[in-house]
N, C-alpha and C positions, 0 to 999 in steps of 0.2 A: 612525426607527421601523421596528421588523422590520414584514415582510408577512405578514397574517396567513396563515394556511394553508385550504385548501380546508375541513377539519374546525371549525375555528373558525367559520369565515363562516358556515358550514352551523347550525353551530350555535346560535348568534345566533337561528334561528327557535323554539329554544324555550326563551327564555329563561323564567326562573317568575320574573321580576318584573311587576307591574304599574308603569306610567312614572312614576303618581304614588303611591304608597303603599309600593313595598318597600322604599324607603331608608330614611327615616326611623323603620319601624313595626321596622326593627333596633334604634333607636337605643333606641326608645323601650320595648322589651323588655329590653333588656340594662341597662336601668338609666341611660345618659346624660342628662342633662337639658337641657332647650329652652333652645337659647341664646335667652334671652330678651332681651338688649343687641343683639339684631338687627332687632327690629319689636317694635311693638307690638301684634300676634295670636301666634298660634301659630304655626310655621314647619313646613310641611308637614305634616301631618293629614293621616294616614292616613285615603282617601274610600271604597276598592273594594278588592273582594278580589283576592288574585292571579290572574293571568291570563295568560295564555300570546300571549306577542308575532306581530302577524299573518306572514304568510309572503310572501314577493318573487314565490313562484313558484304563484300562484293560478290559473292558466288553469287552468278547467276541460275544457278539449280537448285538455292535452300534461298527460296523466298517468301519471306514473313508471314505468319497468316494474319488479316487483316483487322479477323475479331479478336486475336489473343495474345499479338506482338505489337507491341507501341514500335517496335524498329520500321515498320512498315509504309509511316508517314515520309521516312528518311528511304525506304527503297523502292518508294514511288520517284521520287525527287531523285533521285540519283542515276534512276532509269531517265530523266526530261521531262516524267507524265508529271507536271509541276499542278495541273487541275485536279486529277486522280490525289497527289500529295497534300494541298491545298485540302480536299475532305475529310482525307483522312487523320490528319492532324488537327481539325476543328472535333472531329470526335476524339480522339485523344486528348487532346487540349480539354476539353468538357468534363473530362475522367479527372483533373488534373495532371496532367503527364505535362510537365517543365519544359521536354526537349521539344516536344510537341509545339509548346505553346514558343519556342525558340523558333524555332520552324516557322510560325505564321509570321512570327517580326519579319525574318526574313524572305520569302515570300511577296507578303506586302513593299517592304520598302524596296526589292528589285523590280516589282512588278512583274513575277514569274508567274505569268498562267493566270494572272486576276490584273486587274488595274494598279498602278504603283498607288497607293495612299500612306507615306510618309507618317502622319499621326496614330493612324492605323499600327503599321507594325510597333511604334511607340508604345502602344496600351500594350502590344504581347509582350515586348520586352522586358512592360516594367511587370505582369503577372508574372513571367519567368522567375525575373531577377528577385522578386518578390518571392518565391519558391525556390530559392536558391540554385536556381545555375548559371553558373559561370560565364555560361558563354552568353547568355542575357545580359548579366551584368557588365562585360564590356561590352556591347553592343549596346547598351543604354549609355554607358558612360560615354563611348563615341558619338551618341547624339545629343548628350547635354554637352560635350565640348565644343560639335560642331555647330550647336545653334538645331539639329535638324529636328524638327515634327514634336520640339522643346525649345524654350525658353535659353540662352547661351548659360551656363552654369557651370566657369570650371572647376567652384569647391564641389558640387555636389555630384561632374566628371571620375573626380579627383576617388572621390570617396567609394566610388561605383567602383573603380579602378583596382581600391586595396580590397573591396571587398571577394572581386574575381583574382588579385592575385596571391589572395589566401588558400584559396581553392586552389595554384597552381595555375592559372590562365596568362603563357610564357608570353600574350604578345599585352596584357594590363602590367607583367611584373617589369617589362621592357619600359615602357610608358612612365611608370613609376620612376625607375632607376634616373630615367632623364631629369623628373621634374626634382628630388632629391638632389641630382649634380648640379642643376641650374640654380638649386634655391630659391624658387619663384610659387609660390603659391604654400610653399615646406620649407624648413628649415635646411639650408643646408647639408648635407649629413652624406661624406664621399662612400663610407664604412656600407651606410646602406644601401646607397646608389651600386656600391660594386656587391653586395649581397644579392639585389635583383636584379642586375643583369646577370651575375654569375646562373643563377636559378634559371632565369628563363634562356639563358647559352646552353647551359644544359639538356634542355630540356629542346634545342634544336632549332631555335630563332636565329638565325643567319643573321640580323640586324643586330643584336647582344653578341652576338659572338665577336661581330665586327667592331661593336663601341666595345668593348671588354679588353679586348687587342690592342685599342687605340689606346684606351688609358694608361694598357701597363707598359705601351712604350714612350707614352707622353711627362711633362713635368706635374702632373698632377698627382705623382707619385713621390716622396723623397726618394728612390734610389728607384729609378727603371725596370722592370722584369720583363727584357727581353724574351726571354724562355717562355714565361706565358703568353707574351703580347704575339710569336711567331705561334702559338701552340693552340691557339683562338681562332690567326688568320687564317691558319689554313683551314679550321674547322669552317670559318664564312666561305671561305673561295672555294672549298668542296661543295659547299651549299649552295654554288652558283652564285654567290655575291660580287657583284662586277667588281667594287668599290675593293670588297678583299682580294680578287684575284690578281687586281694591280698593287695592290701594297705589296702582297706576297710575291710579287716578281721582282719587286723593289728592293726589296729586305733578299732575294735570292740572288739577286744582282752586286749586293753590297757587302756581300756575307755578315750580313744584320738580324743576330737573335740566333742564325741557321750560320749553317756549313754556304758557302758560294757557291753557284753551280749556275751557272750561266746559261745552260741549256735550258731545264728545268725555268727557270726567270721567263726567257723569253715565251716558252709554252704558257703559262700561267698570265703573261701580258696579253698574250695572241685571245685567249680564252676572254680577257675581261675588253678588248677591241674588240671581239665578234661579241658579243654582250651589251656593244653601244655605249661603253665608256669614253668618251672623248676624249679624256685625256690619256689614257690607253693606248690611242689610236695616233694621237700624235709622240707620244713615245715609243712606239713599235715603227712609226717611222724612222722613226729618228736613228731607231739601234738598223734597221734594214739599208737606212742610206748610210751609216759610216760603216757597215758589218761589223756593230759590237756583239762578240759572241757567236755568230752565224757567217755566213758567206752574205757579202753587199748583195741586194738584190731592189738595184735602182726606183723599177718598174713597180712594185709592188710596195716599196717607200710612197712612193709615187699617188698610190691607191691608197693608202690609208691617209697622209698629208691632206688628199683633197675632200676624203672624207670628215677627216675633223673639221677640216677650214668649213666644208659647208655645212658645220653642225656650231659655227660661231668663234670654233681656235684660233686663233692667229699666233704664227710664229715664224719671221721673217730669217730665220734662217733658214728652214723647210721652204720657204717663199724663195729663196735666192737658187737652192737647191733643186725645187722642179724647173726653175724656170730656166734653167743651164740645162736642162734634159733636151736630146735632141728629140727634134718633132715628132719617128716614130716613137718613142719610150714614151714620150706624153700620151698621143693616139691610145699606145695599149693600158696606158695605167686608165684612160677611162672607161677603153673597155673595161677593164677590170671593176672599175666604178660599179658602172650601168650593170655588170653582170653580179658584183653584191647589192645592188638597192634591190633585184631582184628580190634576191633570199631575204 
């Protein structure tokens, strides 16, 4: 594997993806559809908007000098002075500096500290990507998928995609992996769909780590690899992935892939219901209203029940079950409500 270069690395700090949301919210724009033979939720749900990956080089006491450190465009922008950043990466960017000219795509198309102009950050993109960095070229590729400030193009996406996930850019080698499993726009090919997600799991995509898990518990496997499929999940559900942290209570619940452990399940359900998984929430009901594994705790059944229903659940045994609660236990579960919409 080449090394990467001093421009790349650098680069890497502004990536415009967010860890859990930019991969999949391609797929999901350009038309692919949810491989649904891999779970039974949704696979990656787009939660937050894009967001600009934190920086390595945070001290606040060793900051850049502005004639002699290209880093300085990136710790203006990381301090909010987004107009201070904005000049300073227009000189940089004039030098040639890649990440620089990364930086103004981004800039421009948030409309951080200057006017949003869409077309605009387009043209840095494609100099960046044009100059090899990574983080340009899927940030162009996400606007010729999505149609934005370009013409909709998703072979020339596509192409944007391999060439950031050559360089290692884990949320283009994610993107990739899909469009290989789907067969849609590529030939078929599972061998290298699980090569790029493996790569970019590794490399700390909570979204990969979660399809990676799915596959190797699904039939898309001849023989199932539990052992890896539990040994992924939990790498997403550490990573905060709502999506894994209910499978993995699932699979802790069934003694599936792991050791059983009932307690541990319900902690890692509870995690991916306060997380705003809905269907999380009406299974942590459900274990709190018959006390599987825990002591019943009606009231609190109660609260998450009424939580899913008004996020669209229905499930009319939950529906027979609050509505047998005497009137105070009702009163408190919404207290309980009103006191999580809160938070």
């Amino acid at each position: 594997m080449p090394k990467p270069t001093k421009t790349i690395v650098r680069a890497s700090k502004y990536s415009p993806a967010h860890r859990h949301a930019a991969g999949l919210l391609v797929l999901l724009l350009v038309g692919l559809s949810s491989v649904q033979s891999l779970s039974a939720q949704e696979v990656g749900k787009p939660t937050a908007p894009i967001e600009i990956a934190p920086t390595t080089n945070a001290n606040p006491f060793n900051v850049p000098d502005e004639e002699t450190s290209p880093d300085a465009p990136y710790d203006a922008f990381q301090r909010g002075r987004y107009l201070k950043a904005f000049d300073l990466a227009i000189k940089w960017a004039g030098r040639g500096d890649a990440a620089s000219q990364t930086l103004l795509g981004e800039l421009y198309k948030n409309g951080l500290g200057i006017p949003q102009d869409i077309k605009e950050a387009v043209k840095w993109f494609e100099l960046a990507a044009e100059n090899g960095d990574r983080e340009a070229q899927f940030a162009l590729g996400l606007a010729y998928a999505r149609g934005e400030g370009v013409g909709r193009d998703l072979e020339k996406a596509i192409q944007l995609f391999e060439k950031a996930a050559e360089q290692n850019q884990k949320d283009a080698q994610f993107n990739l992996g899909y469009i290989y499993l789907q067969g849609q726009s590529r030939r078929q090919d599972l061998t290298k769909a699980m090569d790029l997600f493996t790569k970019s799991a590794q490399a700390g995509l909570a979204d990969a780590q979660y399809a990676l898990a799915s596959i190797y518990q699904s039939d898309f496997l001849p023989v199932p690899n539990l052992d890896q499929a539990s040994y992924w999940m939990q790498k997403a559900a550490q990573n905060g992935f709502a999506d894994a942290q209910l499978e993995l209570g699932l699979m802790l619940f069934k003694g599936k892939g792991v050791q059983k452990n009932e307690q541990a399940a319900i902690s890692w359900i509870a995690q991916a219901a306060n997380n705003g998984n809905i269907l999380a929430q009406n299974r942590l009901a459900r274990i709190l209203a018959r006390g599987l594994g825990t002591k019943a705790d009606p009231v609190t059944a109660a609260k998450w029940y009424l939580l899913s229903r008004r996020a669209g659940k229905k499930d009319d045994w939950l529906e027979n079950f609050y509505n047998n609660l005497s009137p105070d236990q009702q009163a408190k579960a919404q207290v309980q409500l009103e006191q999580n919409s809160i938070w």
